[in-house]
C-alpha positions in Angstrom: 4.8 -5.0 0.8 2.5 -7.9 1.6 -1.0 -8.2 3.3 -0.6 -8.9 7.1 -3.2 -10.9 9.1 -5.8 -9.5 11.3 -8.0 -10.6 13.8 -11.2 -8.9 15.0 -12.9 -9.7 18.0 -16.3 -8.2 18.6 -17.6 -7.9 22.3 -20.8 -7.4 23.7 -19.7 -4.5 25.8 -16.5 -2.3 25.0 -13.3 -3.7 26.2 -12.2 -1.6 29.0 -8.6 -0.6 28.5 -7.2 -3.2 31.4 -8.5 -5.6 29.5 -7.3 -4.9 26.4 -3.8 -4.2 27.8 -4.5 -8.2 29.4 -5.3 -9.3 25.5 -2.4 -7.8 24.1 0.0 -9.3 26.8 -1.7 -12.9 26.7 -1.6 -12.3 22.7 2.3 -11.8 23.2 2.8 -14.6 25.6 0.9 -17.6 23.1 3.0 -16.2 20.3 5.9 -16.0 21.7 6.2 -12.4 20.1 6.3 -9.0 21.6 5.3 -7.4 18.1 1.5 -8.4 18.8 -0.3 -5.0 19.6 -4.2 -5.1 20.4 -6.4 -2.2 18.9 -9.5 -0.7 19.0 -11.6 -0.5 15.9 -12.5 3.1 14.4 -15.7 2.1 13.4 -17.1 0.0 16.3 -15.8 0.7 19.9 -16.6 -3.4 20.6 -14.4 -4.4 17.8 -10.9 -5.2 18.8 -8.0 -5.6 15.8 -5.1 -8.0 17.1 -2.3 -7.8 14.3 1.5 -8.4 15.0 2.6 -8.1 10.9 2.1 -11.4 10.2 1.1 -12.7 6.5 -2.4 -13.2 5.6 -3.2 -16.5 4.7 -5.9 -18.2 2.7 -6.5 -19.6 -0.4 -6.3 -16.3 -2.7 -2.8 -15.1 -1.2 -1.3 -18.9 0.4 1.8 -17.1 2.5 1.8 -16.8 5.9 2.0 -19.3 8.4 -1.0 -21.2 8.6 -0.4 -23.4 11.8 0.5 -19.9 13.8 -2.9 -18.6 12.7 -4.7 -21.1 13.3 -3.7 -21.0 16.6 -4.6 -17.6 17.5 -7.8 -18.2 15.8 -8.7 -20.6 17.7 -6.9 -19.4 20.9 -9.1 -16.4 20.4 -11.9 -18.3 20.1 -11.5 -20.1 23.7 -10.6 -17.2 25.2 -13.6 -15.1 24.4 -16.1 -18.1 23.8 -19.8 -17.1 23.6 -18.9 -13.2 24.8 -17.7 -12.4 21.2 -17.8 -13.6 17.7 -13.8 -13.4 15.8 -13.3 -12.9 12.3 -9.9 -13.2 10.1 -9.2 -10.9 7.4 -6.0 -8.9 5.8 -4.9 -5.3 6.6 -6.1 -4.9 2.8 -9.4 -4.1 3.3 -9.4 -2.9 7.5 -12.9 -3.7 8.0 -14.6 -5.9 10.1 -17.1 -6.5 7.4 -15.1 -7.6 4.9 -13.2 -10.5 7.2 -14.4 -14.0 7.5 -16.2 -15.6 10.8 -13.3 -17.3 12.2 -15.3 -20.6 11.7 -15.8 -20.4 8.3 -11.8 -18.8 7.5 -10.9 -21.8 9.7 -12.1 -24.1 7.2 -11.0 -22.2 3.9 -7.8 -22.1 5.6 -7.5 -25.8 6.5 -8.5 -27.0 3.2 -6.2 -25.0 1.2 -3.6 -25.9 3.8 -4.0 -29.5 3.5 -3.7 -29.4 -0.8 -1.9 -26.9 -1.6 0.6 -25.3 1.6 1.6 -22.3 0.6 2.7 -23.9 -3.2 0.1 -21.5 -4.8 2.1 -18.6 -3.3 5.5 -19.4 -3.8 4.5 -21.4 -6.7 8.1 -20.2 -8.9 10.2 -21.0 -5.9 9.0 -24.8 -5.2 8.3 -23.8 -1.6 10.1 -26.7 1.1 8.8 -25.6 4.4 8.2 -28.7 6.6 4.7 -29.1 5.6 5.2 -27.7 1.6 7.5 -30.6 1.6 5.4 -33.4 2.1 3.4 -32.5 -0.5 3.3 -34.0 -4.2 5.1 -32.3 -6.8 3.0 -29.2 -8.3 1.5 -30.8 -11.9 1.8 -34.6 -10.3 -0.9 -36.4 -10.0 -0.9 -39.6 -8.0 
């Protein structure tokens, strides 16, 4: 079992539940995935969790699909602009605390991305995705 991907989206005001049915739907629709499912947070009634099983990515655990989050991230953060602030994290640790601004995983995220792909993951199976791929070899230095 692996660590999915959450994103967190904290409101001024509590989402009604229209509008967190309209999240949920618009999630599904940019993804292209009926799995997305919209939640609200135990801890916080303006904390939304978005999470559709995804992997987590970032530099400490380099599997899921970077260019997929990023999207959301960002689509999340257009969407919701100045109303909310969005943080990343993994279904590890379930808290809003513990996840990143979405600025700040952004950047981890993109900098790992750009080195390493998801190498440091699948490290033992010399990972050939697209981007992977067009990396140097692991150990080669140029």
């Amino acid at each position: 079992m692996g660590v999915d991907a959450e994103f967190y989206v904290r409101t001024v005001e509590p989402m009604t539940d229209a509008d967190m049915e309209a999240l949920q739907a618009a999630l599904r629709e940019m993804r292209g995935n009926d799995w997305y499912r919209v939640y609200r947070s135990f801890d916080d009634e303006r904390v939304v969790e978005c999470r559709d099983g995804t992997r987590f990515y970032a530099p400490e655990y380099a599997r899921g699909p970077w260019d997929e989050l990023r999207a959301t991230g960002d689509w999340l953060m257009l969407r919701f602009g100045e109303t909310a602030e969005v943080r990343y994290g993994g279904d590890c640790d379930w808290s809003w605390d513990s996840a990143l601004s979405w600025p700040d995983a952004r950047k981890r995220g993109d900098e790992h991305w750009a080195s390493s792909g998801h190498r440091t993951y699948h490290w033992s199976l010399d990972c050939q995705c697209d981007h992977c791929a067009t990396l140097p070899a692991i150990g080669v230095t140029s």
